[in-house]
C-alpha positions in Angstrom: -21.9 -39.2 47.2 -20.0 -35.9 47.0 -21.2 -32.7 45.7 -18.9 -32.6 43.5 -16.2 -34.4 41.9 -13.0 -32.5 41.1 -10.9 -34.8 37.9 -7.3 -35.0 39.0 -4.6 -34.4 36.6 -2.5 -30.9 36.3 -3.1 -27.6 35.6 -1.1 -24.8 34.2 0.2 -21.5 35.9 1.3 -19.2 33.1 4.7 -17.1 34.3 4.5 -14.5 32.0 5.5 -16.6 28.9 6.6 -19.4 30.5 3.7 -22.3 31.3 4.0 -24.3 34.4 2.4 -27.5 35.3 1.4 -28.8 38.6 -1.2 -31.7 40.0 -3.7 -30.5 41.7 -4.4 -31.2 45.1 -7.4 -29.6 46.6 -6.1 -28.1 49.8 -2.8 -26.8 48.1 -3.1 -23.5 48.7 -2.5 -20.6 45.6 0.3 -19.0 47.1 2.4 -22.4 47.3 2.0 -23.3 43.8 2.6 -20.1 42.5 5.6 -19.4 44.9 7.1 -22.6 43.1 6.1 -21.2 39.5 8.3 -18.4 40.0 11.0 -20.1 40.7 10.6 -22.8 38.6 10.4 -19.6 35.6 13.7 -17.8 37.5 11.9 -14.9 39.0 12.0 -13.8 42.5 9.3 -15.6 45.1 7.9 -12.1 46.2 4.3 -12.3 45.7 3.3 -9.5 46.9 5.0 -8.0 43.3 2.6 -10.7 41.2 -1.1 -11.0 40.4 -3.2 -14.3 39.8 -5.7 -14.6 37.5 -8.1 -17.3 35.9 -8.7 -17.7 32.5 -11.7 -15.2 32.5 -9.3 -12.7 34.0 -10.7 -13.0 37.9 -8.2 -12.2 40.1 -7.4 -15.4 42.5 -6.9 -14.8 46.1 -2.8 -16.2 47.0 -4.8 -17.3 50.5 -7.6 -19.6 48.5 -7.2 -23.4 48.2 -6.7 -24.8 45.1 -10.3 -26.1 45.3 -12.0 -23.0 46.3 -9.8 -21.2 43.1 -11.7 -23.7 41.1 -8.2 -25.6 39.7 -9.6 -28.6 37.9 -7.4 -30.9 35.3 -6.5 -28.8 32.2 -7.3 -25.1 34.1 -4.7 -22.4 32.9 -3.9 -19.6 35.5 -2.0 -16.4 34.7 0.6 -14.9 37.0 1.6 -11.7 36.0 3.7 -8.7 37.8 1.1 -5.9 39.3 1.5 -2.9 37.2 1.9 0.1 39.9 -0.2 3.0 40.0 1.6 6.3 39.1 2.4 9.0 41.4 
């Protein structure tokens, strides 16, 4: 019996305004999905311009898995633009 048992369905990557869905798929990694939310919202795919965040505001790794992110069915991720540090 597994540890634990992940309940498939989609999850939601937030663009700035503009939600996203996707299934989720344990070894999917972050940066794939979110690469496709850009486009899918009309932005440019450069990630290294975009921050993702869970629901409690924890930055998510691009590099993690969408299991070890912790995407489950019904999971809501932010993706917003990095806000530089002045100079």
């Amino acid at each position: 019996m597994p540890e634990e048992t992940r309940e498939h369905g989609k999850f939601t990557i937030v663009v700035m305004t503009k939600p996203e869905e996707f299934e989720v798929h344990e070894t999917e990694l972050m940066s794939k999905v979110s690469d496709e939310a850009l486009h899918r919202a009309g932005f440019p795919s450069d990630l290294t311009k975009w921050e993702l965040k869970n629901s409690a505001g924890k930055i998510i790794p691009f590099s993690d898995t969408e299991k070890v992110a912790g995407v489950s069915s019904g999971a809501r991720f932010f993706l917003t633009q990095k806000i530089g540090a002045g100079g």
